[in-house]
C-alpha positions as a printed NumPy array, in Angstrom:
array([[  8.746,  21.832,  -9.853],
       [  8.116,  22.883,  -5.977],
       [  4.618,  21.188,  -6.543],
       [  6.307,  18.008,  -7.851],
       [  8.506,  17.73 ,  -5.139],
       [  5.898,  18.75 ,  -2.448],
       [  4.165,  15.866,  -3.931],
       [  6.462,  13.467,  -3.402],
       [  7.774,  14.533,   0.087],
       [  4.12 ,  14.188,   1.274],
       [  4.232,  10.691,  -0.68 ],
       [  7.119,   9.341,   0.929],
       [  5.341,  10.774,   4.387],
       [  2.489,   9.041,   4.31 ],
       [  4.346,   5.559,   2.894],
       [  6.543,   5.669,   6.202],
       [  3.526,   6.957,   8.128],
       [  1.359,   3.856,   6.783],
       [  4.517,   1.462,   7.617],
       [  4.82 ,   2.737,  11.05 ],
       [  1.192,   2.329,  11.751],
       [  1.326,  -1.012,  10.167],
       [  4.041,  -2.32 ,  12.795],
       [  2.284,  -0.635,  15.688],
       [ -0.773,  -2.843,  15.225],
       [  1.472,  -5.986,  14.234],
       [  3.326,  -5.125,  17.628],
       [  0.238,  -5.353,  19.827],
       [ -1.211,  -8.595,  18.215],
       [ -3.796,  -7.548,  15.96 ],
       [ -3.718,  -8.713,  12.167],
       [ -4.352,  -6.367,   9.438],
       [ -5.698,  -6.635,   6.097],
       [ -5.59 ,  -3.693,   3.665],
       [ -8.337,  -2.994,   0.872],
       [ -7.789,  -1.257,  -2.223],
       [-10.035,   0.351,  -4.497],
       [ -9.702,   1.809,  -7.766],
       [-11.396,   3.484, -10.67 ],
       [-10.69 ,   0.802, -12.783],
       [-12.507,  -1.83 , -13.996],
       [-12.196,  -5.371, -11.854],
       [-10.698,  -8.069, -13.993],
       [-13.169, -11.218, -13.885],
       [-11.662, -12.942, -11.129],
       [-12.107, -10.158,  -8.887],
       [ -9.211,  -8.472,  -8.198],
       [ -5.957,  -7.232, -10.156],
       [ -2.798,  -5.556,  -8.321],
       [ -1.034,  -3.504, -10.349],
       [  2.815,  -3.319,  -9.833],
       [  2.412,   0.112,  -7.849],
       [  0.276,  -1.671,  -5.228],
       [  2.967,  -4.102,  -4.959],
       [  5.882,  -2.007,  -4.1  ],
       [  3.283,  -0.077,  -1.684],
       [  2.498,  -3.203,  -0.006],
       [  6.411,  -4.147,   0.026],
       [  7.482,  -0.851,   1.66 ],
       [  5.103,  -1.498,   4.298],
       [  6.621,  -4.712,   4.621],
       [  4.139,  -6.921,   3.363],
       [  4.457,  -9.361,   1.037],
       [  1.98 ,  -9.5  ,  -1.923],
       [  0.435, -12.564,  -2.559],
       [  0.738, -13.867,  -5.905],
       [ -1.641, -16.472,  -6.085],
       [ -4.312, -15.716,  -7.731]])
């Protein structure tokens, strides 16, 4: 249980870590792009966010872009 919850401190660390860098770069007038990469197979279009990259990409307030 102390693992589990270590886990998900550090989690929840490095979500408002990633959010705070984020906005730092927004702030000085660079853009951003993020990459993700996986160990799953690529869907034939390309690309395939699962619903766990979404709410990643919504915490660090970024909106997902649905189009495909």
């Amino acid at each position: 249980m102390e693992k589990l919850l270590r886990a998900i401190e550090l989690s929840l660390k490095a979500t408002e870590a990633s959010r705070d860098a984020v906005q730092e770069i927004l702030k000085r007038g660079a853009e951003t792009g993020i990459f993700f990469a996986g160990a799953r197979e690529a869907p034939a279009d390309g690309f395939d966010m699962t619903e766990q990259d979404r709410d990643f990409l919504r915490s660090l307030s970024i909106r997902p872009d649905l189009q495909r």
